[in-house]
C-alpha positions as MATLAB code, in Angstrom:
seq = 'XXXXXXXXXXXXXXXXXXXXXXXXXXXXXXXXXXXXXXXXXXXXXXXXXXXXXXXXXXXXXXXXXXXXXXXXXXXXXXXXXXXXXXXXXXXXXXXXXXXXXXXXXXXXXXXXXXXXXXXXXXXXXXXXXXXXXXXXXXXXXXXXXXXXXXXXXXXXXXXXXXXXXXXXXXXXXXXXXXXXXXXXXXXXXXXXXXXXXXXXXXXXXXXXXXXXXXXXXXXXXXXXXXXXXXXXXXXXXXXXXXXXXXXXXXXXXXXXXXXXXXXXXXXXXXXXXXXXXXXXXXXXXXXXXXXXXXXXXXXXXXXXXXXXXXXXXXXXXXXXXXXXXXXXXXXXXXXXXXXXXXXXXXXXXXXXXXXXXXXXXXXXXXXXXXXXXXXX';
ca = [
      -1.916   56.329   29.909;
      -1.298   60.088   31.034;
       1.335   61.885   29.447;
       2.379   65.263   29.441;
       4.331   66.820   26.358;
       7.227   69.813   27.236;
       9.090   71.483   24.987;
      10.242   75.112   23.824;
       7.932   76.649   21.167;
       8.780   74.759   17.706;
       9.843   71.562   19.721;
       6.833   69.878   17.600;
       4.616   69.195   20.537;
       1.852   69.629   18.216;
       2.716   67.749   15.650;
       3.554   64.222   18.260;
       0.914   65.173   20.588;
      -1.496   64.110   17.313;
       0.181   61.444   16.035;
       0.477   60.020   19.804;
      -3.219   60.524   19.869;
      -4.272   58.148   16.727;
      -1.676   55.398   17.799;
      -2.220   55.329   21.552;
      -6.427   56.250   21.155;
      -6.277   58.999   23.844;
      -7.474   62.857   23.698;
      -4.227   65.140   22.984;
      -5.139   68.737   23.925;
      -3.555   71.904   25.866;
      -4.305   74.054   28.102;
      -5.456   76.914   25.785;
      -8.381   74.110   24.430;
      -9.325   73.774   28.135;
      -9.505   77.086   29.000;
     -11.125   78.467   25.392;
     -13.861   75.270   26.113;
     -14.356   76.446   29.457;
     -15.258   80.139   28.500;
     -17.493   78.900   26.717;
     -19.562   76.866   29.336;
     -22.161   78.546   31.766;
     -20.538   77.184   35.142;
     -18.481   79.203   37.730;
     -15.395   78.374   35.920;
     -17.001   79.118   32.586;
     -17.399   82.617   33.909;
     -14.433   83.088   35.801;
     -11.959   81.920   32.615;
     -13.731   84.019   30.168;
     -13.850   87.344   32.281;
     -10.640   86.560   33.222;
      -9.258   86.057   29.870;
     -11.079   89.725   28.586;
      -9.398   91.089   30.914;
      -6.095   90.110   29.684;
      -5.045   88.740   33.405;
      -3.320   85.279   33.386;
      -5.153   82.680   35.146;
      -3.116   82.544   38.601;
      -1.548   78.852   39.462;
      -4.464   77.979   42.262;
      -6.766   78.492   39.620;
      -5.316   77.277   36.389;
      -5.032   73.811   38.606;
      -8.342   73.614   39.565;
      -9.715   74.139   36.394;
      -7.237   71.764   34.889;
      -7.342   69.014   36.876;
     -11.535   69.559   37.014;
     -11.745   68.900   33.660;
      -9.583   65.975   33.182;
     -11.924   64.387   35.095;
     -14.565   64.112   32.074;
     -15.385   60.866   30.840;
     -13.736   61.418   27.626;
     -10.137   61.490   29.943;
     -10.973   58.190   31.376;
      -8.499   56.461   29.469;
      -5.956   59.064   29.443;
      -4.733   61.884   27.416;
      -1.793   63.713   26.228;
      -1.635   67.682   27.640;
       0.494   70.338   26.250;
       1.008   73.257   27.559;
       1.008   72.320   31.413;
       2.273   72.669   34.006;
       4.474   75.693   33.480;
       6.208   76.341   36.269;
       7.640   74.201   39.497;
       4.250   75.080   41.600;
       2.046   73.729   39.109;
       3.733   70.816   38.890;
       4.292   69.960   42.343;
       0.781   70.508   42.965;
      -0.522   68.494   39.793;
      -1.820   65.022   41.127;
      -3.407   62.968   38.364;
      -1.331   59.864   38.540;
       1.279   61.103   35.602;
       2.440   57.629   32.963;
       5.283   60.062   31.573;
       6.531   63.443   31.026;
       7.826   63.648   27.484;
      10.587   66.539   26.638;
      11.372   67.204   23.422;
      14.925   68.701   23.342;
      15.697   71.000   21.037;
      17.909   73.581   20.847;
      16.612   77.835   20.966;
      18.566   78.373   17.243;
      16.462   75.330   16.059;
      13.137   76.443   17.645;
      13.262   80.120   16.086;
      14.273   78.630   12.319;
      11.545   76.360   12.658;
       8.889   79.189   13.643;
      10.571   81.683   11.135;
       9.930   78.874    8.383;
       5.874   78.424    9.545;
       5.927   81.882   10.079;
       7.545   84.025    7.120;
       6.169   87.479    7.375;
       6.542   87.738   10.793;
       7.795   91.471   12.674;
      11.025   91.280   14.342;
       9.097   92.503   17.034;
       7.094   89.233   17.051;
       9.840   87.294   16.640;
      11.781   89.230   19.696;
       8.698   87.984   21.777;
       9.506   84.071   20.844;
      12.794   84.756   22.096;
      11.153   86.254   25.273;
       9.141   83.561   25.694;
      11.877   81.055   25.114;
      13.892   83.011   27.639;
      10.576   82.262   30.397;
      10.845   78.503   29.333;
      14.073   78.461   30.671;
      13.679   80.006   33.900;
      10.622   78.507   34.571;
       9.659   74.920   33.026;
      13.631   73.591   32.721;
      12.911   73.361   36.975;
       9.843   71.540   35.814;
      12.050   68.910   33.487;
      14.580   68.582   36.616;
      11.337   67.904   38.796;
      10.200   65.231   36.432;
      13.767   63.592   35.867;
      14.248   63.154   39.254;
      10.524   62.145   39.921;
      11.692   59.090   37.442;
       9.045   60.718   35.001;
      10.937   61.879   32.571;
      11.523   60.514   28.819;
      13.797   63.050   27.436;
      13.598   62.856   23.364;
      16.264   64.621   20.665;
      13.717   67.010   19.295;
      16.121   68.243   16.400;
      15.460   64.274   14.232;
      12.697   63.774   12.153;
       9.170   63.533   12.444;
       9.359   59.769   12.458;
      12.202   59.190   14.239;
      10.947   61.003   17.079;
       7.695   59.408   17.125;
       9.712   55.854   17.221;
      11.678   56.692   20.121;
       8.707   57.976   22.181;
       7.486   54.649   21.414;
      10.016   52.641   22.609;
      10.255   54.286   25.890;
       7.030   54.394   26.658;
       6.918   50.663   25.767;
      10.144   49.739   27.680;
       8.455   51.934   30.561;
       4.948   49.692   30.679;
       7.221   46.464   31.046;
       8.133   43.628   28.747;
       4.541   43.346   26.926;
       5.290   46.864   25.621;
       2.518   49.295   24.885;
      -1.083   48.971   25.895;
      -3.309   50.333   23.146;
      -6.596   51.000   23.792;
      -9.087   50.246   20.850;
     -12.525   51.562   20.397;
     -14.653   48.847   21.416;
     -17.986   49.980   20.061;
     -19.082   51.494   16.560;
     -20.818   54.770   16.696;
     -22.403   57.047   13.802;
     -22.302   60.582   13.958;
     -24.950   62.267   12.038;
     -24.643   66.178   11.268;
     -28.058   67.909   10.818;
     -28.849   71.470   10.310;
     -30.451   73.790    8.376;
     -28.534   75.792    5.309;
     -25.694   77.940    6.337;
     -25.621   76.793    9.795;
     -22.211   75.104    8.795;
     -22.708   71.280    8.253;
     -19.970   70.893    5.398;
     -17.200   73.094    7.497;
     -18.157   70.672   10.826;
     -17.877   67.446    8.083;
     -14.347   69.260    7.274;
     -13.095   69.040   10.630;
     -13.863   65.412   11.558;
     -12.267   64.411    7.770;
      -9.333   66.247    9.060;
      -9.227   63.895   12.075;
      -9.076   60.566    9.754;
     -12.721   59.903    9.868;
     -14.636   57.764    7.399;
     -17.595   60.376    5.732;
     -20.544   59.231    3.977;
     -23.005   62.544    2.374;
     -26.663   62.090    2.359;
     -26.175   65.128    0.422;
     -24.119   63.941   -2.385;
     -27.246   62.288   -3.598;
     -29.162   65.032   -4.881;
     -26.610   67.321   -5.288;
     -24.613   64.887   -7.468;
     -27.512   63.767   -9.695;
     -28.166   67.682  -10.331;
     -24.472   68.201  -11.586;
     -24.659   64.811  -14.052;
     -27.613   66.218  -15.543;
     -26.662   69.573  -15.599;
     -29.711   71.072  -13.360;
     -29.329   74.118  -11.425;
     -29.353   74.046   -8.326;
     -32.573   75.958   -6.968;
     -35.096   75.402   -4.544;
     -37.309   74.287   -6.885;
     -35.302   72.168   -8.352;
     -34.031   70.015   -5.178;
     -37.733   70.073   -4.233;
     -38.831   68.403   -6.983;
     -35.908   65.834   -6.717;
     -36.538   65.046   -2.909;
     -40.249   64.650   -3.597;
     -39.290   62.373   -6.504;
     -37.072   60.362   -4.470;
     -39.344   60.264   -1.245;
     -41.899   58.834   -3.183;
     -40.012   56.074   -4.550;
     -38.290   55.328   -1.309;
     -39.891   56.473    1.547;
     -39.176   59.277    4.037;
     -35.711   57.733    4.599;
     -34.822   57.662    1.477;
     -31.034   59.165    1.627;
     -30.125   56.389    4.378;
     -32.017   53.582    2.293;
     -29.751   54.919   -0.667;
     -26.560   55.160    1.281;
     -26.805   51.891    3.429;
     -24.119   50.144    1.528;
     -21.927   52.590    2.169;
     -22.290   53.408    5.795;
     -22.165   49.466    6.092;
     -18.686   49.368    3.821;
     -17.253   52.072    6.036;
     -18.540   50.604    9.559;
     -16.359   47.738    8.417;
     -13.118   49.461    8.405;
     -13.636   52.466   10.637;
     -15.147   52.495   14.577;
     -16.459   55.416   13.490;
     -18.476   57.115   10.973;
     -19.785   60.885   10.632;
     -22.543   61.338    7.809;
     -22.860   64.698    6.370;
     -26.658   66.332    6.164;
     -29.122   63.933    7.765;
     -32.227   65.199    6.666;
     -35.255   63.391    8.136;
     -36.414   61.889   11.187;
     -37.217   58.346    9.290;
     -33.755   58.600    7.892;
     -32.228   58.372   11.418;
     -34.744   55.773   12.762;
     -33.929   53.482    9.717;
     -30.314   53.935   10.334;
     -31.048   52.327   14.341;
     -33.059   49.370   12.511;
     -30.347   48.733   10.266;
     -27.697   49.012   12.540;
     -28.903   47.772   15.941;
     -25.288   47.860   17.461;
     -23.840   50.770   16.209;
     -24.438   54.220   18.474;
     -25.692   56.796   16.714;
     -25.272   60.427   17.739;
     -26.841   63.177   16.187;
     -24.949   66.473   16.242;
     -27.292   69.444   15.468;
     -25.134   72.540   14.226;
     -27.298   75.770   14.977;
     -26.393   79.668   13.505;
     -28.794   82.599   13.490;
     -31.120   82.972   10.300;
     -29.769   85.998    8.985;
     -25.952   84.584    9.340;
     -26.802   81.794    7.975;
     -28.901   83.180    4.876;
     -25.383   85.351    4.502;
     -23.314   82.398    4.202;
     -25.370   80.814    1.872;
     -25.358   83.951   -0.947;
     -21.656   83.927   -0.143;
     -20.492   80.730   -0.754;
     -19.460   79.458   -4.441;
     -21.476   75.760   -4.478;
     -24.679   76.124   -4.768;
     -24.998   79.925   -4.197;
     -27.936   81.199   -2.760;
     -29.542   77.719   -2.290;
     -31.061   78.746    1.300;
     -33.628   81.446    2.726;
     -36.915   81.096    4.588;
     -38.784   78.648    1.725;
     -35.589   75.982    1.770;
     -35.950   76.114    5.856;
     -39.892   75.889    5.603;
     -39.368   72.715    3.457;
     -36.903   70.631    4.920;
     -38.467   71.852    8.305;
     -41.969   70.330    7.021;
     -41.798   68.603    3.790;
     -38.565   66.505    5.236;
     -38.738   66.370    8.633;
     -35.657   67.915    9.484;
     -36.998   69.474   12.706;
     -36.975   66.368   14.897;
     -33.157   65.123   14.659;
     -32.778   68.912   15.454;
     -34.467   68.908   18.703;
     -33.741   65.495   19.247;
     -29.813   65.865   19.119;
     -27.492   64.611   21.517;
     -25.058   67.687   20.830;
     -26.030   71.654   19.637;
     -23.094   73.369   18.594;
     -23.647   77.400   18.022;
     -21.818   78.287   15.161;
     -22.077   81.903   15.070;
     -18.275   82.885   15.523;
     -14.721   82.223   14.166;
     -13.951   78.634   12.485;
     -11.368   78.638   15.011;
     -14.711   78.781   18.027;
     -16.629   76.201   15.624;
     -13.332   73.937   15.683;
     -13.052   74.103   19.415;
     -16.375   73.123   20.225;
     -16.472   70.483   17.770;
     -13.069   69.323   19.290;
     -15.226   68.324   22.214;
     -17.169   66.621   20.494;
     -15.083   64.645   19.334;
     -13.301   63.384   22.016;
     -16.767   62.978   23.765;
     -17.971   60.241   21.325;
     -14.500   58.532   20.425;
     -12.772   58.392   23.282;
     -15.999   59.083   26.120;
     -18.756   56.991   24.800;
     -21.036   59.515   26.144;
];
């Protein structure tokens, strides 16, 4: 199913584009997630978007298709997906051949749009708010062409934008169903169960990346919590030699993978309801391999987040958990003492987390939709 969301700014694209995307298990995402992920990529395009984008130049229709329709043809689209944001004006969407399911308008009126931004937005400048109305203005002269296009393409699913959240949601619903025939909606399930497993060194961001994939619904299971909990119940402190001593302790009695031996109930209790499962903090090598042994027909990914030493030490002596748990010895020991290094080099995704959260959520985004919706 390919669908395309239009709507003014404060329609609540957003907001049906994601719940769309949990009932219908296809990718939502926008132009400005394409074009942010491509910068980010060394390819031709890669280049092209992000000196194009510094430059503060709008990425001309020729291109902006190209790109688009490129990357739509990832594995993770295979299924479909839901795009906001595009086409945007009559060219685009003339052009745009990707064998459309529906185009999905969300009607609402420009008084309603503005109220609705004013409320999200209360300290905004009247200048700012002058440029919505601009930009409202360019909807109108050049996407309500693009609705007409649609309509008379036999595309269109026009939708009162102005009901609630639910309502709205229910109506897309049953058009879309009444569009794919008596048997209503097809929708696609995750066949296969896959693990994600985030691994990294302190600082690099492993709790903000868990964050983000909670955010999306997913089940979470902490290797973490194991030591970090049994230091707060008996009121330890949380040092390096501390969590030494406690991962020796625990190695000892059960083996190198002794945070997956520890935590097998649970990733089996949350297999059992969820396709998918991210664990926080992998530590070891063994841990990982026990993990395949245990679960033979569940695909587990590791995702290694990555951030330069010195950023990383930062965050640590910044941060209001376990402050200052991190520095050269705690790398030197989970590097050697636990093993860390190999699901490091051995992971299927590195994500560079240097940047904004905003940078870190994009690229785990893609991750994301690589693994739930790709199978990569």
């Amino acid at each position: 199913m390919k669908l395309i969301l239009i709507g003014i700014q404060g329609a609540g694209k957003s907001t049906q584009g994601n719940v769309l995307s949990k009932q219908l298990s296809i990718p939502y995402l926008s132009t400005g997630h394409i074009f942010r992920q491509m910068a980010t990529e060394h390819t031709k395009w890669g280049r092209y978007v992000k000196e194009t984008i510094n430059a503060g130049i709008l990425i001309p229709d020729k291109e902006t298709l190209e790109i688009v329709q490129e990357y739509l043809s990832r594995p993770e689209y295979k299924n479909g997906y839901i795009l906001d944001g595009f086409p945007r004006n009559l060219k685009q969407a003339k052009e745009f051949q990707n064998g459309l399911t529906a185009v999905i308008y969300l009607k609402v009126p420009d008084k309603e749009a503005l109220w609705r931004i004013a409320g999200r937005n209360e300290n905004r400048a009247d200048d700012t708010i002058a440029g919505l109305k601009k930009r409202i203005e360019i909807f109108h002269e050049k996407t309500e062409v693009v609705i007409d296009f649609y309509r008379e393409k036999g595309l269109l699913i026009e939708v009162d934008g102005t009901k609630s959240i639910t309502a709205i949601n229910e109506e897309i619903l049953r058009l879309l169903g009444k569009r794919n025939g008596k048997n209503g909606l097809i929708n696609w399930k995750r066949k296969e169960k896959a693990i994600l497993a985030v691994v990294g060194l302190a600082g690099a961001g492993k709790t903000e990346a868990t964050q983000f994939f909670r955010s999306k619904g997913l089940p979470v299971v902490g290797f973490n919590k194991i030591i970090n909990s049994y230091i707060d119940e008996h009121k330890l402190e949380h040092t390096e030699a501390v969590h030494k001593k406690l991962r020796i302790e625990f190695r000892e009695k059960y083996g190198m993978e002794a945070m997956a031996v520890l935590s097998k109930d649970k990733v089996a209790a949350a297999l059992k309801k969820a396709p998918f499962l991210v664990i926080e903090s992998l530590y070891s090598w063994e841990e990982y391999l026990y993990l395949k042994k245990q679960f033979p027909k569940v695909h587990i990914y590791l995702l290694a987040i990555y951030a330069d030493k010195q950023l990383r030490y930062k965050r640590v002596n910044e941060r209001s958990y376990r402050k200052g748990l991190g520095g050269e010895e705690r790398d030197l020991n989970e590097l050697t003492l636990q093993n860390k290094g190999n699901p490091i080099a051995y992971a299927d995704f590195l994500v560079l987390n240097n940047g904004s959260i905003d940078e870190l959520h994009d690229k785990l985004e893609e991750v994301y939709r690589q693994v739930y919706f790709g199978l990569r």
